[in-house]
C-alpha positions in Angstrom: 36.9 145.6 -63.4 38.7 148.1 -61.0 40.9 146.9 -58.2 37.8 148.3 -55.2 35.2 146.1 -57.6 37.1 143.3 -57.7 38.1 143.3 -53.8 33.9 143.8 -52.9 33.1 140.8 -55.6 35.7 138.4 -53.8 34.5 139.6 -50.3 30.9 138.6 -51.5 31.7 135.1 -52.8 33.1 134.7 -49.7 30.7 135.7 -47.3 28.1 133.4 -50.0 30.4 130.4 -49.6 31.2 130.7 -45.7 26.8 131.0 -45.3 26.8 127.8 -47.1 29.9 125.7 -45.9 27.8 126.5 -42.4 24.3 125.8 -43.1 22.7 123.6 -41.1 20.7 121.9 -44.3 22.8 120.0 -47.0 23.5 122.0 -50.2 24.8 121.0 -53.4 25.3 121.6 -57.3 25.2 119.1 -59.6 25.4 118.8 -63.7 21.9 118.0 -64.9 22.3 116.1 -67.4 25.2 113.3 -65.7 23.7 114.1 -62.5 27.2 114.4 -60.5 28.1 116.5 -58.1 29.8 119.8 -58.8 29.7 121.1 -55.2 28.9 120.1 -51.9 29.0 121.5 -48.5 30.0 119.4 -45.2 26.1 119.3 -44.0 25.7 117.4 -47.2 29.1 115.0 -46.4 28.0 114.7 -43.0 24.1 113.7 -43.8 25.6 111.0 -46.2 28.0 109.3 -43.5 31.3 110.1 -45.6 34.1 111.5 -43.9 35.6 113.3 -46.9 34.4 115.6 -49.7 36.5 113.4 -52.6 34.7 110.8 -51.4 30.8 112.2 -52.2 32.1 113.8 -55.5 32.5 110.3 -56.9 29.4 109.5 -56.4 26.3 109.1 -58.8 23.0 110.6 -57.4 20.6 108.3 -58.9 22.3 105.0 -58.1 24.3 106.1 -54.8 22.4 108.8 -52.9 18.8 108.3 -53.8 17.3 104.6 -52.7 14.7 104.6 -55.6 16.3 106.2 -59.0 12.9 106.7 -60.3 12.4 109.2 -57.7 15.5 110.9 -58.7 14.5 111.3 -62.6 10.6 112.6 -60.9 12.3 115.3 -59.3 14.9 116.5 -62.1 12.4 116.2 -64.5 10.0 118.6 -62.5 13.1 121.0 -61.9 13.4 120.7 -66.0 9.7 121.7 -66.8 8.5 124.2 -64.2 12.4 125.8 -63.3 11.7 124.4 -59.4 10.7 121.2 -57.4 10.2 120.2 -53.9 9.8 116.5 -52.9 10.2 114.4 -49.5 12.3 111.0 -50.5 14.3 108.8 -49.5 18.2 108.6 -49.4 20.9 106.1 -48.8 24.0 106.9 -46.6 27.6 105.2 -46.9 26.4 102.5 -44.3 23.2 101.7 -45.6 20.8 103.4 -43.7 18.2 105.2 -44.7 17.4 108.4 -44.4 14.1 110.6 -45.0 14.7 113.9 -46.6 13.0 117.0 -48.2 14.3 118.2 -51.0 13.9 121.5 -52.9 15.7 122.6 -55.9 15.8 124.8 -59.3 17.6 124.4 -62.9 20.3 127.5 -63.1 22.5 128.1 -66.3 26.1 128.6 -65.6 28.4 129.6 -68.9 25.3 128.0 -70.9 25.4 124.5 -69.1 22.7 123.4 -66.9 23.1 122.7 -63.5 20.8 122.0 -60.3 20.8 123.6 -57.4 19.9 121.4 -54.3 18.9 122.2 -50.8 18.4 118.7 -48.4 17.0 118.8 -45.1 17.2 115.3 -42.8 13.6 114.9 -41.3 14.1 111.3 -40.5 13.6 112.0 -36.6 10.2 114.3 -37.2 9.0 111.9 -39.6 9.4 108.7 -37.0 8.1 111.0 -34.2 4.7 112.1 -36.5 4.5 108.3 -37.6 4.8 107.6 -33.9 2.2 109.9 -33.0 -0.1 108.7 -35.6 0.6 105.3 -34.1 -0.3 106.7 -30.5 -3.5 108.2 -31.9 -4.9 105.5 -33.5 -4.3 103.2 -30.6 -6.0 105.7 -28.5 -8.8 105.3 -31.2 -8.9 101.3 -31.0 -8.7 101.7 -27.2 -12.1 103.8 -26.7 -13.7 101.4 -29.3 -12.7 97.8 -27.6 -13.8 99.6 -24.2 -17.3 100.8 -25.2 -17.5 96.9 -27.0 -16.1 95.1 -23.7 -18.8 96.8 -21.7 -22.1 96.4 -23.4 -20.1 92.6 -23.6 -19.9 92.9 -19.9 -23.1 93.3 -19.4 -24.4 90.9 -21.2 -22.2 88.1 -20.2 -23.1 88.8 -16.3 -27.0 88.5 -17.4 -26.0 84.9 -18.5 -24.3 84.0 -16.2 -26.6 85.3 -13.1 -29.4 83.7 -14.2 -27.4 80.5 -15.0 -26.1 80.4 -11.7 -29.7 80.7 -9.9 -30.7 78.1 -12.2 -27.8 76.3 -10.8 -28.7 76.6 -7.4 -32.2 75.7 -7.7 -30.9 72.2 -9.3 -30.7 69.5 -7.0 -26.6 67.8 -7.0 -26.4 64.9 -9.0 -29.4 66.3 -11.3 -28.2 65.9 -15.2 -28.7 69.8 -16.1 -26.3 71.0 -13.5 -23.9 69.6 -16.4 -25.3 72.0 -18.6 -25.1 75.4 -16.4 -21.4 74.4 -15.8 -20.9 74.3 -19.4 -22.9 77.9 -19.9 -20.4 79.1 -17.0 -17.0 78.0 -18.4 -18.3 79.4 -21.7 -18.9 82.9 -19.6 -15.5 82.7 -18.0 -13.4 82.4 -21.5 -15.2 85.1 -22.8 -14.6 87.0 -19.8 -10.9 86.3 -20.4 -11.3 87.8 -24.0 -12.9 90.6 -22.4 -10.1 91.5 -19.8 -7.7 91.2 -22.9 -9.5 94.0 -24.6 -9.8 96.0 -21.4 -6.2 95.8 -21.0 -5.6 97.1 -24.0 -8.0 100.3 -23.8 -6.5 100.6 -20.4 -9.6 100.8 -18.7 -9.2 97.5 -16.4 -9.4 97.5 -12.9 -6.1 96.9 -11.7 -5.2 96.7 -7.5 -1.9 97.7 -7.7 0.8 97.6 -4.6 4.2 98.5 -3.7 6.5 95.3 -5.3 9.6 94.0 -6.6 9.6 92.8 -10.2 12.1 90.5 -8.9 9.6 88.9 -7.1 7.2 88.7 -9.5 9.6 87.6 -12.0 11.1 84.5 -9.5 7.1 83.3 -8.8 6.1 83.5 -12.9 9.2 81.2 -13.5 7.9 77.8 -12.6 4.9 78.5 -14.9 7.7 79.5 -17.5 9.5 76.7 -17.8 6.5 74.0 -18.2 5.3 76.5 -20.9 8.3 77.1 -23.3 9.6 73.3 -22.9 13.1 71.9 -22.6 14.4 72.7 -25.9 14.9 76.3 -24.9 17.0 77.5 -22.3 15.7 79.9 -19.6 18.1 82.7 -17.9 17.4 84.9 -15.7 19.8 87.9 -14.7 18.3 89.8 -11.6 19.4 93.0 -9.9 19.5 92.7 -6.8 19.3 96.7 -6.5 16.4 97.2 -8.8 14.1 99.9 -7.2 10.3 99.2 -5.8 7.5 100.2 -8.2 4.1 100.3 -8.0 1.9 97.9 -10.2 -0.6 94.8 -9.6 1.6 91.7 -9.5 -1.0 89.6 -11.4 -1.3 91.6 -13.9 2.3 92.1 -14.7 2.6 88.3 -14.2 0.7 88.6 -17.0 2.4 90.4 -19.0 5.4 88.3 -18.7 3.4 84.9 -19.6 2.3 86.5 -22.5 6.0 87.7 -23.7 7.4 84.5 -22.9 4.8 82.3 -24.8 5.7 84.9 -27.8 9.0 84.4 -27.4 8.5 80.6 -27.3 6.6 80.3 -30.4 9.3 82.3 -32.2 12.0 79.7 -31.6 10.2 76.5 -33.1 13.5 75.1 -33.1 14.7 75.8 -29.5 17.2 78.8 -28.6 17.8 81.0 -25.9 15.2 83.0 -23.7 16.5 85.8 -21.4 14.5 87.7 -18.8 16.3 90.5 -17.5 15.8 93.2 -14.6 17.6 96.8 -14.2 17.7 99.5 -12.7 17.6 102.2 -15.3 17.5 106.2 -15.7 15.9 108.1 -18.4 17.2 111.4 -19.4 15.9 114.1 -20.9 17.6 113.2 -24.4 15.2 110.2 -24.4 12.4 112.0 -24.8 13.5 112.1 -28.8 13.1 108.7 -29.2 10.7 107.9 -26.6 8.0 110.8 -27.0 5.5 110.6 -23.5 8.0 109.2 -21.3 9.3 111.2 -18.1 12.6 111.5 -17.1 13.7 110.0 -13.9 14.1 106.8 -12.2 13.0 103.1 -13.4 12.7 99.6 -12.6 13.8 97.4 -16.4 11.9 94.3 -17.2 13.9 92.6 -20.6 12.5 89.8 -22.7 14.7 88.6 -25.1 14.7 85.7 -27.2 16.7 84.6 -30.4 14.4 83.7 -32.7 12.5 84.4 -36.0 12.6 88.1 -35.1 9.8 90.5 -36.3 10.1 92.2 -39.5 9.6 95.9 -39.7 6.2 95.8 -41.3 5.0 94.0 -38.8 6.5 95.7 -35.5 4.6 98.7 -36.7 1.0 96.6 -36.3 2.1 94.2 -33.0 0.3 95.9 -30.2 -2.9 96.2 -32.4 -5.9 93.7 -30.9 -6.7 90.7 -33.1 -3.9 91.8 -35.3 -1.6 88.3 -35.7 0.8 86.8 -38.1 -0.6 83.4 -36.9 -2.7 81.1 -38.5 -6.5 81.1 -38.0 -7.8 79.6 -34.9 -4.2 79.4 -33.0 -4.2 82.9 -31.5 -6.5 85.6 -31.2 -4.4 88.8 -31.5 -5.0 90.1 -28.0 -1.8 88.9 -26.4 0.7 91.6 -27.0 -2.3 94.6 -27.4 -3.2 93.5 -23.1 0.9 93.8 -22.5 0.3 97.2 -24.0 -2.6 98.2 -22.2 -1.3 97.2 -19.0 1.7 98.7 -18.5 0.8 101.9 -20.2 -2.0 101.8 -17.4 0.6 101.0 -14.5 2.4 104.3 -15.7 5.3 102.2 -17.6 6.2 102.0 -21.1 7.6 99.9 -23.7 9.8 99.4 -26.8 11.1 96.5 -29.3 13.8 95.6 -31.1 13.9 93.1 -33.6 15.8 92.3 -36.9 14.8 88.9 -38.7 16.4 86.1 -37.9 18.2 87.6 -34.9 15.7 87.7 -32.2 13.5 90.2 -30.6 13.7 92.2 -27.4 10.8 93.7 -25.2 11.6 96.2 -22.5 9.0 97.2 -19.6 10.0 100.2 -17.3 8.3 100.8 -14.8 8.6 104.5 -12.8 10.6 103.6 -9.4 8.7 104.7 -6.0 10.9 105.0 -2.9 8.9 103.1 -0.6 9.1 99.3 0.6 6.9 96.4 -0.6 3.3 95.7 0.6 2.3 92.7 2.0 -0.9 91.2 1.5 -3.3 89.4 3.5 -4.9 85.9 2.1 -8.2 85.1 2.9 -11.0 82.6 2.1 -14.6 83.5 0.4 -17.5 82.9 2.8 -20.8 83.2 1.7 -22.8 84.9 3.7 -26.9 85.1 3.3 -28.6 88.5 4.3 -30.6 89.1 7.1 -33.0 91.5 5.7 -30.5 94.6 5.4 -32.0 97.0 2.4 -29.4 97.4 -0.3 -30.2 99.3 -2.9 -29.3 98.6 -6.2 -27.9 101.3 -9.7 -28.1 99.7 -12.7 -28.8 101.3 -16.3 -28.8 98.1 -17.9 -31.9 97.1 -17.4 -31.7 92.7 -17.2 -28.7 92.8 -15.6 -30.4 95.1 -12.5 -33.3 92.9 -12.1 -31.1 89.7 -12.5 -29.1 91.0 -9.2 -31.6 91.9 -7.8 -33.1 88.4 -8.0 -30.1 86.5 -6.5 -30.1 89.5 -3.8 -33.5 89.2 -2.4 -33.2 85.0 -3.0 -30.0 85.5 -0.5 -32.3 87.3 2.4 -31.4 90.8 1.1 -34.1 93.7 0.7 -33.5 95.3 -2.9 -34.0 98.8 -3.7 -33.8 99.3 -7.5 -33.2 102.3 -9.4 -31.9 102.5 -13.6 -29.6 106.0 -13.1 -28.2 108.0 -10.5 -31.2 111.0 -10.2 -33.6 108.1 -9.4 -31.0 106.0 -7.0 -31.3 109.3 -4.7 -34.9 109.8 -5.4 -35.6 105.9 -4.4 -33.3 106.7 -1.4 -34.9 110.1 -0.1 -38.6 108.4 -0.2 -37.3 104.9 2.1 -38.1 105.2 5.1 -35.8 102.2 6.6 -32.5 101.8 7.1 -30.4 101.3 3.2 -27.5 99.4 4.3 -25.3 99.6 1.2 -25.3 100.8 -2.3 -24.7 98.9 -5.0 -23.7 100.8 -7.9 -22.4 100.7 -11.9 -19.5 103.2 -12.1 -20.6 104.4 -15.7 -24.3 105.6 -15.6 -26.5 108.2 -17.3 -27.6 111.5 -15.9 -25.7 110.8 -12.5 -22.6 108.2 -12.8 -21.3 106.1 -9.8 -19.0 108.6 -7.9 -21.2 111.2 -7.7 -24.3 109.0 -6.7 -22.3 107.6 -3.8 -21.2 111.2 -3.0 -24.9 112.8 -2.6 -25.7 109.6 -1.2 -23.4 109.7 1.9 -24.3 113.5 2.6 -28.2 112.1 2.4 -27.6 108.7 4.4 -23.9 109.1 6.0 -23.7 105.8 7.0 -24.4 104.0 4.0 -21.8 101.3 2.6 -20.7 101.8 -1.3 -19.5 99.5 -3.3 -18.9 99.8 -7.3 -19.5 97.5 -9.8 -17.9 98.4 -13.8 -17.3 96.6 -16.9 -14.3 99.1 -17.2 -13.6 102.4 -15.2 -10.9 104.9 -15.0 -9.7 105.4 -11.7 -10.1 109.2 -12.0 -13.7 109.0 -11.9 -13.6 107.7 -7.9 -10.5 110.4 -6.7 -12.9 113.7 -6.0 -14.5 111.0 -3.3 -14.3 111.9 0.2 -12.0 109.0 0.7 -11.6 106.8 -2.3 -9.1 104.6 -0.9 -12.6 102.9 1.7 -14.6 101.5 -1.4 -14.3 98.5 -3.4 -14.6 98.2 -7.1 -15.8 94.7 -8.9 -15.0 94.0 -12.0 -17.9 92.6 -14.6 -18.9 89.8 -15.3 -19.5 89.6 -11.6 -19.9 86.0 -10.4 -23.0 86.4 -8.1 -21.8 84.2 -5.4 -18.1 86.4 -5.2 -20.3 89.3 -5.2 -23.0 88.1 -2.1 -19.9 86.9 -0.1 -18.2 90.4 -1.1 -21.4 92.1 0.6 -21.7 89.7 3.4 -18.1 90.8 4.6 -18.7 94.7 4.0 -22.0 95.0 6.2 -20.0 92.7 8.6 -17.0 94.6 8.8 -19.0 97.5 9.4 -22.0 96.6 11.6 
């Protein structure tokens, strides 16, 4: 070979090798029968965790780089028969972790000895982000499902319980049945509870949140705390002072914290340590890797740690699932931590764990900070208050429950105007010739729902009162209202006598 040749060969291999050394995907070359590397280049070194090239040339594929040897022989063996194979797997690094890769490779002949040729690509971080997003859309599944279920349930349980409740109050006291329709009403008010725990979950509960301080919230939930985890664990709190206002309905996140806490409580059978933490905390946009549908910016941290059993990996993937539990039957009904995830992803926050086995596990809430100052709120007694003949009409699509308000309505000295949908509420309305004091309305209905109904309604009767009654309801549904802040939704199962003291005090307020 001539000197010009030679010069053009050597400038080639050296353009080939400096487009490898620099490629952003790990390359190598190994014998195929031993399976050791010839050649590696640093992508390769630095997707394994070594810090040297010596070091990864010692190794043996099969036992060192791939976790499962049998999908190491798969893939030669489809490079030997068909000359190429591509394959996602899995791979070990220096320190143990795993890592996911795709791999594609082809046999070559080099001086009559076979050799692979291997390119590796790290998709570790897409493959937890799809698997995360898989996660968020089945959730999202579950959530629609357990919110269509929780109110047809709704319903129903308010038909019981109305009609047990006039029962009730047709019984003189002292009469032996009463102890009956009290029964019938307890039974209504735990399945209510299992109902709200759904809600929460499909994010579809009405919450009345306020300006707060999770500090607050925090230092009232503590007395409960303590008489529920016992003295054989140790409670400490670790409070900033500094932590930033957010927005959110202090029961509900009480809530929340109850339900971590007796988690965390039932992981340390033994006694240990439980920590609840608040801090103030920034997100950035490098989080958004990790953390896919957060937003950058300010936050309020609420930390629930505890050192026990911890969670194993199998299981963290399933936790926030409703009526998914590790516990045995009849001592918990799966809808604990799947309401702690419905209700702060509903109060704008989000949340993560971190758990190894044996080592404890970690919950953290943040909450978006607002710049404003907390709200107080005014406490006040129910009064019930009988009608006086005032015409409220009443929209309904489920049939018994309508006629069963509008039964303990007219028995309380109210006129009832009844209509099944929206088209026929403004019909009913447009043919009365009185006065129709309020309207009483379902905030999911056929042909016309809620909103819009009390929309037409005030341009037909301005001075009508509104308020909404749901079994769940997004909030979006009420904002293209003149002024959505004025009206009042109640949550189903109503009880009948909140609900006539609730009216009582809106015509009051307003006559």
């Amino acid at each position: 070979m001539d000197a010009p040749a030679e010069q053009k060969l050597q400038q080639s291999e050296a353009r080939l090798r400096s487009l490898i050394d620099n490629a952003p995907y790990g390359v190598y070359q190994s014998d195929a029968q031993s399976l050791r590397f010839l050649d590696v280049n640093p992508a390769l070194i630095e997707m394994l965790g070594y810090s040297s090239r010596h070091e990864v040339m010692d190794l043996q594929i099969p036992r060192d780089v791939y976790a499962e040897a049998g999908a190491c022989a798969a893939f030669v063996q489809e490079c030997r028969l068909a000359g190429r194979a591509e394959s996602e797997t899995i791979w070990r690094r220096k320190d143990g972790r795993h890592l996911r890769v795709r791999v594609r490779g082809r046999q070559s002949r080099d001086n009559g000895e076979s050799r692979l040729e291997v390119y590796a690509e790290d998709i570790s971080k897409r493959a937890e982000l799809e698997q995360q997003l898989r996660q968020a859309q089945k959730m999202e599944a579950v959530g629609n499902l357990a919110g269509g279920v929780a109110h047809d349930f709704n319903n129903l349980l308010m038909i019981i319980s109305s009609y047990t409740q006039m029962l009730e109050d047709e019984l003189p006291p002292g009469d032996w049945l009463r102890q009956h329709t009290r029964q019938v009403l307890k039974a209504v008010e735990r399945s209510s509870a299992l109902i709200q725990q759904l809600l929460a979950f499909s994010r579809k509960q009405i919450l009345s949140p306020r300006i707060l301080d999770l500090n607050t919230v925090v230092e009232e939930t503590t007395k409960m705390i303590r008489r529920l985890i016992g003295e054989d664990i140790e409670l400490v709190l670790s409070l900033d002072r500094a932590l930033p206002m957010v927005k959110a309905d202090p029961d509900q996140i009480g809530q929340v914290l109850l339900n971590l806490c007796v988690n965390a409580r039932d992981a340390m059978p033994r006694g240990g340590k439980l920590t609840i933490k608040t801090h103030a905390s920034h997100i950035g946009l490098e989080a958004m890797e990790t953390m896919p549908g957060i937003t950058p910016g300010a936050y309020a941290a609420l930390t629930v740690a505890d050192d026990g059993v911890g969670i194993p990996p199998v299981v963290q993937a399933r936790i926030f699932e409703p009526f998914f539990t590790t516990k045995p039957l009849g001592k918990g009904t799966g809808l604990g931590l799947s309401m702690v995830y419905g209700i702060v992803k509903q109060s704008g926050g989000y949340i993560t764990v971190e758990s190894e086995v044996d080592r404890g596990t970690s919950f953290q809430i943040l909450f978006p900070s607002v710049d404003e100052t907390a709200t107080e709120v005014e406490t006040k007694d129910t009064v019930l208050v009988s009608g006086k003949g005032e015409t409220i009409l009443v929209a309904e699509d489920e049939g018994a429950l309508r006629e069963s308000i509008s039964a303990y309505l007219s028995h309380n000295g109210y006129q009832v105007l009844k209509a099944s949908n929206g088209e026929e509420a403004l019909s009913v309305a447009a043919q009365h010739e009185g006065t129709i004091s309020l309207l009483l309305t379902d905030v999911v209905m056929p042909k016309l729902e809620g909103a819009g109904l009390a929309a037409e309604l005030t341009k037909l009767r301005p001075g009508i009162l509104t308020l909404f009654i749901s079994g769940y309801t997004d909030h979006r549904v009420l904002e293209h209202l003149p002024e959505p802040h004025k009206y009042i939704v109640l949550q189903k199962p109503l009880n009948l006598r909140a609900l006539l003291a609730t009216i009582g005090e809106t015509i009051s307020k307003n006559s």
